[in-house]
C-alpha positions as CSV (number, residue, x, y, z in Angstrom):
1,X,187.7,111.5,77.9
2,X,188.0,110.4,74.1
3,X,190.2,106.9,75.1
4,X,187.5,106.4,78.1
5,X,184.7,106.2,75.6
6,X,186.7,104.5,73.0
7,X,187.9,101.9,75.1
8,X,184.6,101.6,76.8
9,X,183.2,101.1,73.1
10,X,186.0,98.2,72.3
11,X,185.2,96.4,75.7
12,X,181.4,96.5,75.0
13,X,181.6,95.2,71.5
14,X,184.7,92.4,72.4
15,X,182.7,91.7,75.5
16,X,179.2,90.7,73.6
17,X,179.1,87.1,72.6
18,X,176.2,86.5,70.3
19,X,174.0,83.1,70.7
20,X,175.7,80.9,68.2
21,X,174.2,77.3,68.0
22,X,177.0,75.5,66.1
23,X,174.3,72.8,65.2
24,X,173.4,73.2,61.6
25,X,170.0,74.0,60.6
26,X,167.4,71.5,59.6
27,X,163.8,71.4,58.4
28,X,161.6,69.6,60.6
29,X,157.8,68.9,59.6
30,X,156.1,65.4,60.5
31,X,153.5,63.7,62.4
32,X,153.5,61.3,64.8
33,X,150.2,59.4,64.9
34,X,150.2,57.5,68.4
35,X,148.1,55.0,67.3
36,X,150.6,53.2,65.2
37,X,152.6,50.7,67.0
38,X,155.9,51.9,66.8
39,X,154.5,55.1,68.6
40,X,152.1,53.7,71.0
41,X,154.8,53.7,74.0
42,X,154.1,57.8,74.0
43,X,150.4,57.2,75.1
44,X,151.8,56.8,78.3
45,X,153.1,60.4,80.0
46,X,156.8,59.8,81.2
47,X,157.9,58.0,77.6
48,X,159.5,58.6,74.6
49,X,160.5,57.1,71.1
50,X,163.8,58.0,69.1
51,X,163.0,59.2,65.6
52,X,164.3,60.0,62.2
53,X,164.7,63.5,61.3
54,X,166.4,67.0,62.2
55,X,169.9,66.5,62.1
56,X,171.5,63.5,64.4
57,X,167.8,62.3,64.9
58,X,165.2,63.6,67.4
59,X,163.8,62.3,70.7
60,X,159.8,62.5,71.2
61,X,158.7,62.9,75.1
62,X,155.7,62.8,76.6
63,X,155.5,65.4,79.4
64,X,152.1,65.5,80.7
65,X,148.2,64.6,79.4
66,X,148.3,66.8,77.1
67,X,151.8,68.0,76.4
68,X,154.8,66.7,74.7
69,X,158.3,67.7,73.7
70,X,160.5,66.9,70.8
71,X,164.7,67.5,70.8
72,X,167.4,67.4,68.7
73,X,169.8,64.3,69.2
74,X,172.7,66.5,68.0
75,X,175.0,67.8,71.2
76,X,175.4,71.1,71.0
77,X,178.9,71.4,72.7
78,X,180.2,69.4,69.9
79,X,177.8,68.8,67.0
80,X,180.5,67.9,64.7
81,X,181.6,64.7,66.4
82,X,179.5,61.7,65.3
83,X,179.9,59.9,68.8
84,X,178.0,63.4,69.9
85,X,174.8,62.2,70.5
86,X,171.8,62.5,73.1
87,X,169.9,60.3,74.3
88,X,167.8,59.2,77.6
89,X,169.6,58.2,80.5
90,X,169.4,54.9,82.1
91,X,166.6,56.3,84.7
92,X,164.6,57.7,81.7
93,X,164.6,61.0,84.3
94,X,167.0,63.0,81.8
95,X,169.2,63.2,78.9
96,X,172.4,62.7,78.5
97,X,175.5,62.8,76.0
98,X,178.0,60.0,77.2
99,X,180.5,61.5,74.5
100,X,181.0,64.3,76.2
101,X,179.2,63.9,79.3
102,X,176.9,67.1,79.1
103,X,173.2,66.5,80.9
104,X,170.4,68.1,80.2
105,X,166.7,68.0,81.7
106,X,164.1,65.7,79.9
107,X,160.9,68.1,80.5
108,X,162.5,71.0,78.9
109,X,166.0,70.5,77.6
110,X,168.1,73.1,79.9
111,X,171.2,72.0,80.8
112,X,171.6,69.8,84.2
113,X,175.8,69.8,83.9
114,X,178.8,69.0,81.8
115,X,180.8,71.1,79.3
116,X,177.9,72.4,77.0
117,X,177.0,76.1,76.8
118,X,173.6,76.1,75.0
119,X,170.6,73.9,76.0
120,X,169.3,71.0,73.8
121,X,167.5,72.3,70.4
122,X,163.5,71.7,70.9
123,X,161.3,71.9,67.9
124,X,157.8,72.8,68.7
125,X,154.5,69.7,69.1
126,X,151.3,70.6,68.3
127,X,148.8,67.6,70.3
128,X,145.3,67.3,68.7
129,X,144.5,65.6,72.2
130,X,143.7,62.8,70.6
131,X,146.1,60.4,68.3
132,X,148.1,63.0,66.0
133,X,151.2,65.1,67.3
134,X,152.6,67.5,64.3
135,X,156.3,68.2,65.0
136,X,157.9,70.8,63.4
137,X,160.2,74.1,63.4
């Protein structure tokens, strides 16, 4: 009865895989103000604009009227490799690392196919409804 619990106890702990992002942390805090003209393309739901920050870079999407989504350019199947990095497809429908080939879906980051394990890394926008969109982690 003592080896039955013991190696039921091994098999649990061996058998439990914790959540590990490999990407490395990074502080994001900025605003996008969508009436400057490098930003103006995300007044229109269905675009997006590349921009500096997080780690690799991140990609700003505009979901619906009043919702947007920001993610991390760094692929997180391989976030060490410096061809590893996401961007929109050609169809602007998803996203896509061609390094590697994972896809993952552009309203929410999940993953669509390819090698990856973990979905993209979103950080969270705050829209004023208006012309300012705080991103930030």
């Amino acid at each position: 009865m003592k080896k039955k619990i013991f190696l039921l106890l091994v098999i649990s702990i061996v058998g439990c895989k914790k959540n590990t992002d490999q990407i490395p942390p990074a502080t994001v805090d900025f605003y996008v103000y969508l009436n400057q003209p490098q930003f103006q393309t995300l007044n229109t739901v269905g675009n997006y604009v590349y921009v500096t920050g997080g780690v690799k870079g991140i990609i700003v999407y505009h979901k619906s009227i009043d919702e947007f989504a920001a993610y991390e350019r760094t692929c997180p199947y391989d976030p060490d490799v410096s061809g590893a990095l996401v961007q929109v497809d050609s169809s602007g429908l998803g996203l896509v690392d061609y390094h590697c080939g994972s896809r993952y879906n552009i309203l929410d980051g999940s993953i669509v196919s390819g090698p990856t394990a973990y979905p993209l890394r979103q950080y969270y926008c705050e829209y004023d409804g208006v012309s300012s969109l705080h991103v930030h982690n």
